[in-house]
N, C-alpha and C positions, 0 to 999 in steps of 0.2 A: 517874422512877418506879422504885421500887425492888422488886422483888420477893418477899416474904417467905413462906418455905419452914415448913411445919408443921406437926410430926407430929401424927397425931388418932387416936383410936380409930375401928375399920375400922368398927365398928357405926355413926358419928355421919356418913361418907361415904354419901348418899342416890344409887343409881342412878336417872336419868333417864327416869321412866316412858315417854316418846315418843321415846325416841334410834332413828333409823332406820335405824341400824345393824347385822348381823345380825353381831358379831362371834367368836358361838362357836367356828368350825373357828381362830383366829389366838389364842385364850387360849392352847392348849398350850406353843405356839412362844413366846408374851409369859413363860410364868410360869418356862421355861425360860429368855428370858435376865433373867428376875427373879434366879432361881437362880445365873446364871453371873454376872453385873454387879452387880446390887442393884440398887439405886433411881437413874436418872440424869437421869428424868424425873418431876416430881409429877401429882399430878392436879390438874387444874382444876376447882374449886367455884365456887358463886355460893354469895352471902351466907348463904343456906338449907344450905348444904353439899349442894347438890343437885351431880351431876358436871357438869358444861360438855363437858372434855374427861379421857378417860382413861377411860371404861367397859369395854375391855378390860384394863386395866392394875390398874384395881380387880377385874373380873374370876380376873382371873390372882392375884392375890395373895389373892382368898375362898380360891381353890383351894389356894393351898398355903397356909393355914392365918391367914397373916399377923394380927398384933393390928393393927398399926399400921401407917397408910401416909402419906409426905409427899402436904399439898396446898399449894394456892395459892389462896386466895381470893380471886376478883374480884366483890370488893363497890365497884369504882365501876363496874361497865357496867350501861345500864339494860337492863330485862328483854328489848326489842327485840335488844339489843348481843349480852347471854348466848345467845339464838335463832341468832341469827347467825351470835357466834363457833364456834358446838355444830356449826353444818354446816359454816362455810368452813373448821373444822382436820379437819373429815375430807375435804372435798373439794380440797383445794387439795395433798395426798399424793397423790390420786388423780392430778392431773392431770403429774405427773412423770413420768420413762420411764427405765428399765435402757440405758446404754450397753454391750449385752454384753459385746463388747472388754474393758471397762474393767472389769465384773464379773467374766469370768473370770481375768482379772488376778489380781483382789481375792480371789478364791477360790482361786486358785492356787498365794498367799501363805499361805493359812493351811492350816498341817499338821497342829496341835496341837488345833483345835476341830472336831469333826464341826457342820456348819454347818448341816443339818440337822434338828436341835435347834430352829433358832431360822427354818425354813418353808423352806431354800435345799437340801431334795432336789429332783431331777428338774429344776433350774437345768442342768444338764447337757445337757440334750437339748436346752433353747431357744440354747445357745449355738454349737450345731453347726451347721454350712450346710445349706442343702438338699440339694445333693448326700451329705454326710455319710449324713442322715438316712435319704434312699433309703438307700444303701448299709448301712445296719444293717437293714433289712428285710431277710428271708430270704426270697426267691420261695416259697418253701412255705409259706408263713406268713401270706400272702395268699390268701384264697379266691375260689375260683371264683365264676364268674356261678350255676350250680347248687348251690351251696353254702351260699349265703344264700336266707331266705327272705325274697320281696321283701312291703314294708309298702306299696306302690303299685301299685294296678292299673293296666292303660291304659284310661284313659276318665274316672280320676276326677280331680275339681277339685277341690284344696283350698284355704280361706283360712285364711292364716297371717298376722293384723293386719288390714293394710291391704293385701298382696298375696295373689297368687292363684299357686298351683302347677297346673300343670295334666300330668300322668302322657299326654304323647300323642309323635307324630312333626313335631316344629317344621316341616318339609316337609308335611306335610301342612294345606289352606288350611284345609279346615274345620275343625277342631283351632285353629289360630289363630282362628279368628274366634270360636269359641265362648270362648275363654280373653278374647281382646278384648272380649269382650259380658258376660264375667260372669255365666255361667249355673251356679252354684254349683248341684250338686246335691247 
């Protein structure tokens, strides 16, 4: 199968009324490396030119102004297929993970792009150890047990789902027992 790439007027690209997606806060960072790369991905339509995949990507280029964007139409998947491909390309991103290591490498090497740009501030701080981390804390900068005003009294129970927080003294049996029994009040 060969895939054929094609440019369309942005107006004739239909966003996908039920994408479940909520990807506003990631258009800035997309239209930014719109900006810096151009186009090195199209968007995915179904025969309708409805999106499949790429509703940030269409996103990011309403924003900056774009006429024209490449897509790809997959007009042989049936309607089931299009369902399907619409969730497993955004799920199956999700299910990968940052090698730090190998990420602050990566970012290491690049001197000339603020990375930033494109969602990778504050990549920084996840790639420190814990110890690091304490030690960027400044003891004064930490506040006291009197400093905060507590959002938990003792005595109350809270359900949070399907468990129960209970604000008591774990040493204490009655305290447990009422958290055991579920006496949400």
């Amino acid at each position: 199968m060969t895939m054929r790439v094609r440019e369309v007027p942005i107006g004739d690209v239909v966003p996908y009324e039920g994408n479940p997606r909520d990807n506003e806060a990631a258009v800035p960072a997309v239209a930014e490396s719109l900006k810096e790369f151009g186009w090195r991905q199209p968007i995915v339509v179904d025969a309708d030119m409805t999106v499949v995949a790429g509703h940030t990507r269409l996103k990011a280029a309403i924003s900056l102004g774009m006429e024209t964007v490449p897509v790809v139409v997959a007009d042989d998947l049936t309607a089931e297929q299009v369902a399907a491909y619409r969730l497993a390309d955004n799920r199956t991103a999700e299910l990968a993970e940052w090698d730090l290591d190998l990420l602050g490498q990566e970012l290491d090497g690049l001197t000339d792009l603020d990375m930033g740009r494109f969602g990778f501030d504050g990549f920084e701080e996840a790639l420190k150890t814990p110890e690091e981390q304490i030690a960027d804390v400044a003891e004064d900068e930490v506040p006291g047990p009197d400093e905060v005003e507590p959002r938990c009294r003792p005595g109350e129970l809270w359900r949070l789902g399907d468990h129960l927080l209970l604000c008591a003294d774990a040493t204490d049996a009655a305290a447990v027992d009422r958290l055991l029994g579920g006496g949400v009040r």
